[in-house]
ZAMAR-130363 format. One record per residue (C-alpha): residue in three letters; z negated, y negated, x negated. Coordinates in steps of 0.001 Angstrom, whole numbers, plus 500000, padded with zeros to 6 digits. Layout:
<atoms>
ALAZYX/...
</atoms>
This chain:
<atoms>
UNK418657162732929681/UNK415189162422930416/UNK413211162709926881/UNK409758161919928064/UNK409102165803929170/UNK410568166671925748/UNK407982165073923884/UNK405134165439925652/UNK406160169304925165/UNK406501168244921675/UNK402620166638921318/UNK401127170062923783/UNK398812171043920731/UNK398123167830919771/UNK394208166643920748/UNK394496162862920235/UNK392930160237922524/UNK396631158888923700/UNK397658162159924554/UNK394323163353926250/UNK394796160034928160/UNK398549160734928701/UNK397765164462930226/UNK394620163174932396/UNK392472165227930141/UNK388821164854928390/UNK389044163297925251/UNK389404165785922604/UNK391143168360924756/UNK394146170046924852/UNK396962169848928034/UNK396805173169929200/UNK393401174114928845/UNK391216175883931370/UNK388164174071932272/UNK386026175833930700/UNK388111175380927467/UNK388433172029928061/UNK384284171749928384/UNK383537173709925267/UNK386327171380923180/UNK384133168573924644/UNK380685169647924013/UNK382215170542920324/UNK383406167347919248/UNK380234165636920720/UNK377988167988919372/UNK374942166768916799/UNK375170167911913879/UNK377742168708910840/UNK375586171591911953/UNK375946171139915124/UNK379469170413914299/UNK380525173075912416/UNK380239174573916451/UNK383254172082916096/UNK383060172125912068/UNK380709169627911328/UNK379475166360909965/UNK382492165602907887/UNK384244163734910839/UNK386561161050909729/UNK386594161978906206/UNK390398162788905897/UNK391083159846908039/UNK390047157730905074/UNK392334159938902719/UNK395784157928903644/UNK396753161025905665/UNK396197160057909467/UNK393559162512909870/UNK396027164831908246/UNK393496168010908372/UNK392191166835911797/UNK388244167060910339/UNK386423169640911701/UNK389206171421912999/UNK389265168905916048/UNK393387168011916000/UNK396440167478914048/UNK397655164871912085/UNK398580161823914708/UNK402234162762915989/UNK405667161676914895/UNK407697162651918533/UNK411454163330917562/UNK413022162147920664/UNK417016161949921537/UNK418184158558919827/UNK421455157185920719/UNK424386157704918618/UNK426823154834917710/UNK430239155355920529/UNK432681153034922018/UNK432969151446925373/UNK435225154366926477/UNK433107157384924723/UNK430401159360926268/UNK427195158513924946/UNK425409161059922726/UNK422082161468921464/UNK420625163245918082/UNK417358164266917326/UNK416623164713913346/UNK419163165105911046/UNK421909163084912909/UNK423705166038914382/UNK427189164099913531/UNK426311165038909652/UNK426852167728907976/UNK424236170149907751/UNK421297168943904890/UNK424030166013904087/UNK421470164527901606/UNK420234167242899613/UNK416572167965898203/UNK414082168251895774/UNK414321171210893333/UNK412706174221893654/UNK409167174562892163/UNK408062171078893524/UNK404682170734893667/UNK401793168920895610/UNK400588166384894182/UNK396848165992893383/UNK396529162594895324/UNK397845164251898707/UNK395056166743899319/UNK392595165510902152/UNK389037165861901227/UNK387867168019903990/UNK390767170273902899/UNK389850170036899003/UNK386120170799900049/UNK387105174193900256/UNK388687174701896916/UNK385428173717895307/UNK383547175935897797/UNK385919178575896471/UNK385183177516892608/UNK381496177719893854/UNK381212181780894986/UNK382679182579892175/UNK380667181528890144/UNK378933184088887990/UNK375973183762886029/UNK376705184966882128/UNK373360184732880860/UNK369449184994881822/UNK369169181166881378/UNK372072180416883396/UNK371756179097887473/UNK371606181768889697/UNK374055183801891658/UNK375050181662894836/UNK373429184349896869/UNK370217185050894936/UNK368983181009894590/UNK366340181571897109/UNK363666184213896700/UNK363676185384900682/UNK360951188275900820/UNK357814187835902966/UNK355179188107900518/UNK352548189572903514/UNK355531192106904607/UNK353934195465905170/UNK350463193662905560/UNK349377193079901951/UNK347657190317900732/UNK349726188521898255/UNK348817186709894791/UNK349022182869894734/UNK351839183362892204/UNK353911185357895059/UNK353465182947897464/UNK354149179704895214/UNK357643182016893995/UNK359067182717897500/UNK361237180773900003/UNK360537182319902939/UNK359308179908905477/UNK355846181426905681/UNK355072180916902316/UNK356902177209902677/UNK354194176813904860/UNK351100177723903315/UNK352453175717899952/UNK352774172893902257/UNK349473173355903731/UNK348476173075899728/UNK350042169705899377/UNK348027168475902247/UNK344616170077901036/UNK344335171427897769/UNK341336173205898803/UNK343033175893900727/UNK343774179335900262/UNK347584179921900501/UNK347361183501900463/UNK345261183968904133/UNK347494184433906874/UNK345213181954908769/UNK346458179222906101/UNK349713180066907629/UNK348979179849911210/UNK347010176881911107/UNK349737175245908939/UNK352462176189911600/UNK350571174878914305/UNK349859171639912315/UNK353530171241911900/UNK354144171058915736/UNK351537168727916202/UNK353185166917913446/UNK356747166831915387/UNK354973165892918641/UNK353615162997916778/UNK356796161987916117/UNK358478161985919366/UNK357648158172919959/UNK360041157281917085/UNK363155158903919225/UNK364359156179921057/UNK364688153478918552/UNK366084155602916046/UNK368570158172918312/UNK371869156035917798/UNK370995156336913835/UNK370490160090914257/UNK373404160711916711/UNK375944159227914113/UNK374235160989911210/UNK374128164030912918/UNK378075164322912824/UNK378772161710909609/UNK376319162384907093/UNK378641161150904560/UNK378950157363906128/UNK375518156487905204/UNK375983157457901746/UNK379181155578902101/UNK377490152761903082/UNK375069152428900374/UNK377805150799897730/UNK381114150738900518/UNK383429153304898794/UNK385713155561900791/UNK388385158143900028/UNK391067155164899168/UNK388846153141896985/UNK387036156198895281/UNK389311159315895597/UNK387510161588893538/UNK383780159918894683/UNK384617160898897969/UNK385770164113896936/UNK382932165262895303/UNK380813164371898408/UNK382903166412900820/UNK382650169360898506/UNK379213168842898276/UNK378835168689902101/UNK380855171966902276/UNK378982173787899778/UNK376241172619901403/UNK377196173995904370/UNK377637177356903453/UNK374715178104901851/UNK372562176619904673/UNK374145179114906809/UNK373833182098904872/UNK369912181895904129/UNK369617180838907762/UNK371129184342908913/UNK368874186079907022/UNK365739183867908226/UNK366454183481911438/UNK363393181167912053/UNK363898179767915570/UNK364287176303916349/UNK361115174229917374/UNK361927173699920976/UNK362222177527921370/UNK358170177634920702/UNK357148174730921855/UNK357894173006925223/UNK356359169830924563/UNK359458169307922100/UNK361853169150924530/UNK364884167574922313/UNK366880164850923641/UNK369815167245922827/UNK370365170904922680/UNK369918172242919365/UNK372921173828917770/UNK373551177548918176/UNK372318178667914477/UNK368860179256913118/UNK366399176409912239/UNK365558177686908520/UNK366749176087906261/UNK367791172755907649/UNK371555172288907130/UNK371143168946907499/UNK368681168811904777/UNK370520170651902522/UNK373296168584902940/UNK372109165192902610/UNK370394166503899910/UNK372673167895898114/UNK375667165146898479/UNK372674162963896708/UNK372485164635893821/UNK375972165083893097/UNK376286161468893891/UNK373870160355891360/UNK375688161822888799/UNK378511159211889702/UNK377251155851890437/UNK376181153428888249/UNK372922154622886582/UNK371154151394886948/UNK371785151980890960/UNK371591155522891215/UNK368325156156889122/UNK367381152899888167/UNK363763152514886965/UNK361987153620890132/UNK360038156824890412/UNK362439160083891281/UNK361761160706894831/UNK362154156776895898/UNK365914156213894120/UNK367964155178896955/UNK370204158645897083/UNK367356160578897383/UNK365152158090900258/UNK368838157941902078/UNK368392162227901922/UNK365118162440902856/UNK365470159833905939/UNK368312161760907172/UNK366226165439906849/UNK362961163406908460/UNK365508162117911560/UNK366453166158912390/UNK362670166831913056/UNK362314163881915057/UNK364618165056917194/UNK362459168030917550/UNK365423169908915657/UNK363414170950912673/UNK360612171690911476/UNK359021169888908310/UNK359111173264906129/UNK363214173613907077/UNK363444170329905184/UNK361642170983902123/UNK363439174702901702/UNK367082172197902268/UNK366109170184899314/UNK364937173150897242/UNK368209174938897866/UNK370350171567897089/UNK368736171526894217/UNK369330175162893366/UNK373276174766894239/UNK373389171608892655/UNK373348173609889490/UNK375759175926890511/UNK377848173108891677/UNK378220171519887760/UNK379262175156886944/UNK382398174665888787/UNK385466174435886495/UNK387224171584888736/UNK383730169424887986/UNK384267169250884326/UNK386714172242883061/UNK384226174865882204/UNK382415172462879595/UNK378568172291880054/UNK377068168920881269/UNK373953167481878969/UNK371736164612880632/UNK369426162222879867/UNK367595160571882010/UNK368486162516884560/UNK372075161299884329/UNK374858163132882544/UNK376428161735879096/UNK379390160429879240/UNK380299162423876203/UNK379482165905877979/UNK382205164989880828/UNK385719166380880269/UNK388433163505881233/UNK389860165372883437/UNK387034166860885276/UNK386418164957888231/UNK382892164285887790/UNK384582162015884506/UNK387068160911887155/UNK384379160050889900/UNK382582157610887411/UNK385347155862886225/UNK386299154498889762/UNK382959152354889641/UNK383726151201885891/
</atoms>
C-alpha cells in the first residue's frame, strides 16, 4: 500500500515550509487554498508589524518555538505544531505470512493494552507556550478592577480621549496638558519644542502637525540603512530585548513569559484606543511619505509598536539585574527604555507613524504597566513597593512570577 497519499492527507492543514515545498505552494500556505487565499496567507506572515502581524497576529513570531514545544501554538496563528505523520509500519510475519501494516496502537494489541494516567491529570505549568500563556495574563488584565480612588485605572479609562476644542471651545491649558487625544499630544509636544507657545490655539495645533511631517520627511534618508533592523523588529519585537542579555523561553521561562504577556497586553490596548481615534496613518496625508511598505490595516494613534516596546521594557526592568536594568544612568537613557524608544523612532521612519503616536504608546505602557503588577499571576494579589524604581525583593510573593522571573538571573 501506497502511504505517501495518506500522509500528505494527514499534514493538509499543516503550513510548514516542507510541506508548502512538498504541495508546490508559497511558503506559509496551505494545500488546497485558492489563490487568493494563498496570497493573503502570504502577505500575512510577511507583513510588518506585530501590528502589522496581528493581520497575521503579530510580532510575537518565534516565541513558542523557543518554549521546547516545536512551535507548538504556531505564533501568530501561522501553523501547527511541526507534524508527527502516522504512516502504515510493517508488522513482524514469517516468510509464508502476508505482510501487514499498523498505524498507532499496533492493531495486533488489544485495545489501550497499556493503560493511562488517572483521571484529573493536569497540565503542567512548564508546558504552556508563551504566546498561549500571553493570553491568560491578558485575561488577569481586563479584569482587573480598580477598588479604590488611588488605585490604577480601569483598563478602558487609562487614557483621557475627549477633544478638548470639540464643539469649538477654547480649552484651559490644564485640559489640554490632561487629555490624550492626539490633538492635544500635539500642541504639548509643540510645548516641549518651544515653551513659548500657546497650547490652547488651534493654530499651535496645525502648525505642530505640519511640523511633524516635515519631521518624518526629514527622516526618510535614514530608511535604507536601517530597513533590515526595522523589518525584523516590525514582526519580533521581543528578539531585541532578547538580545540585550541572550535569554530565551528555555533559559528564562518565566522572563520570557512576562514579555509575551506584556506584548499581548500591549497589544490590546493599542488597538482599542486606536478604534476610538482613528487618526490616519501618515502616508494617507502626505504623499511625500510614500512608505517602503504598506502600512497595516488599523489606525495610526496610538502606535502599537510603541506601546509595545514600551511596555515589554518596563516589565522587563522589574526583572533584570538592577545594576543593568536601571543602573546609575538618567531614566530615559537605561538600556530597556533607549532599546523602546529606538524601536517606536524606527515605525516613523518608515513613514508608519507619526512622532505624537509614539509618545501616547509610551504614556499608555506606562498606564498598563500599572495595571499589569495588579495581575494576581504577577505576584498573587500582594502589592509591589519599589525603590529606586525597582521592586523589593521582599514585596514579591515566591510564587508570583515576577519573584520567579528574577530568580532565573540570580
Amino acid at each position: 500500500m501506497d502511504v505517501v497519499p495518506a500522509a500528505r492527507a494527514a499534514c493538509r492543514n499543516c503550513r510548514c515550509a516542507g510541506c508548502a515545498a512538498e504541495h508546490g505552494a508559497p511558503r506559509g500556505t496551505r494545500p488546497g487554498m485558492n489563490r487568493a487565499g494563498a496570497r493573503e496567507a502570504v502577505m500575512a506572515g510577511g507583513a510588518i508589524g506585530p501590528f502589522d502581524g496581528m493581520d497575521g497576529m503579530d510580532g510575537m513570531d518565534g516565541m513558542d518555538g523557543m518554549d521546547g514545544m516545536g512551535g507548538a501554538a504556531a505564533v501568530g496563528g501561522r501553523g501547527w505544531a511541526r507534524p508527527r505523520p502516522i504512516g502504515l509500519s510493517p508488522l513482524p510475519f514469517e516468510p509464508d505470512e502476508i505482510p501487514l501494516g499498523s498505524g498507532w496502537p499496533p492493531r495486533d494489541l488489544d485495545p489501550d493494552p497499556w493503560g493511562h494516567r488517572p483521571f484529573g491529570t493536569r497540565w503542567p505549568d512548564r508546558a504552556w507556550t508563551s504566546y498561549h500563556h500571553s493570553i491568560v495574563l491578558l485575561g488577569e488584565f481586563v479584569a482587573y478592577a480598580p477598588a479604590a480612588a488611588a488605585d490604577p485605572k480601569a483598563w478602558n479609562k487609562v487614557l483621557e480621549v475627549e477633544d478638548p476644542w470639540k464643539g469649538g471651545v477654547v480649552p484651559s491649558e490644564a485640559a489640554v496638558e490632561a487629555s490624550h487625544h492626539y490633538k492635544a499630544m500635539l500642541a504639548q509636544r509643540a510645548k516641549r519644542l518651544d515653551n513659548t507657545v500657546d497650547i490652547t490655539l488651534p493654530a499651535t495645533v496645525e502648525a505642530a502637525f505640519d511640523a511633524e511631517i516635515e519631521e518624518l520627511v526629514r527622516l526618510i534618508d535614514f530608511r535604507p540603512p536601517t530597513m533590515a533592523e526595522a523589518q525584523v523588529q516590525a514582526n519580533n519585537i521581543l528578539r531585541y530585548f532578547q538580545g540585550l542579555l541572550t535569554f530565551n523561553a528555555a533559559t528564562h521561562r518565566n522572563t520570557t513569559r512576562l514579555a509575551a504577556a506584556a506584548q499581548r497586553i500591549a497589544q490590546h490596548q493599542a488597538v482599542w484606543y486606536k478604534n476610538i481615534f482613528r487618526r490616519a496613518r501618515p502616508s494617507m496625508v502626505s504623499p511625500s511619505l510614500m512608505p517602503p511598505v504598506d502600512p497595516p490595516g488599523h489606525p495610526s494613534y496610538p502606535s502599537g509598536h510603541a506601546t509595545e516596546a514600551w511596555l515589554i521594557a518596563l516589565v522587563l526592568e522589574q526583572v533584570l539585574p538592577k545594576a543593568v536594568a536601571i543602573g546609575s544612568v538618567a531614566e530615559k537613557d537605561r538600556p530597556l527604555r533607549r532599546l523602546a524608544a529606538r524601536i517606536a523612532r524606527n515605525r516613523e521612519m518608515l513613514g508608519l507613524h507619526y512622532p505624537t503616536d509614539s509618545m501616547v504608546g509610551e504614556a499608555l505602557a506606562a498606564e498598563s504597566f500599572k495595571i499589569l503588577l495588579r495581575c494576581d499571576s504577577l505576584n498573587k494579589g500582594k502589592a509591589v513597593t519599589m525603590t529606586g524604581g525597582y521592586a523589593d525583593d521582599a514585596s514579591l510573593d515566591a510564587q508570583g512570577m515576577l519573584r520567579r522571573a528574577r530568580w532565573e538571573w540570580r
